[in-house]
N, C-alpha and C positions, 0 to 999 in steps of 0.2 A: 218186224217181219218186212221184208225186202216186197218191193211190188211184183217182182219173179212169181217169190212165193206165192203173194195173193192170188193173184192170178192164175197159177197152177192150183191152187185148190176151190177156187170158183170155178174153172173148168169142170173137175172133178166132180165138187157135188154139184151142181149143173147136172152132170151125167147123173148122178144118184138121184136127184128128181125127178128125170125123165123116166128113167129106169132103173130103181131101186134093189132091183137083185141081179146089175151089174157086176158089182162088188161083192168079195166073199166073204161068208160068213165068220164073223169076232171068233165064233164058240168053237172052240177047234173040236168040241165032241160034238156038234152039230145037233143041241138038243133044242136052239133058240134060233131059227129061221129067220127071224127079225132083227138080230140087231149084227151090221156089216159092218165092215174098215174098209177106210180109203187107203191106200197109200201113195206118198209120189215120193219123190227123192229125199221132200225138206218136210217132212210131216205125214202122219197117221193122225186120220179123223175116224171117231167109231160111232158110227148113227142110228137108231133103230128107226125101224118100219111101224110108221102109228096107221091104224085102219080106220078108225074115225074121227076126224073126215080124212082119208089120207094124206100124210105128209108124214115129212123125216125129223127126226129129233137128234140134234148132235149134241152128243151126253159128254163127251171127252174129244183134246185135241193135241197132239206133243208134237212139239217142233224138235224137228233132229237138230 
């Protein structure tokens, strides 16, 4: 992964830790609130929303 890359996806989840339901939701029937995708150009990260104690869990990641 190119340092572009990195970079653009630290931004990203950056953004998803600050604010979590930034990004929209994986479940395209919209039955699971919790777990979002990032997208940028060179990659999709899919993360859920954990409540106790809040924080993001990145469960999968594909580089384009």
């Amino acid at each position: 992964m190119t340092a572009d890359i990195r970079k653009r996806l630290h931004i990203a989840v950056q953004q998803a830790e600050s604010d979590p339901l930034s990004w929209p939701q994986a479940d395209r029937y919209d039955l699971d609130t919790t777990v979002r995708v990032i997208t940028t150009a060179d990659a999709i990260v899919h993360y859920a929303i954990l409540p106790e104690p809040p924080h993001l869990w990145v469960f999968a990641a594909l580089l384009l």
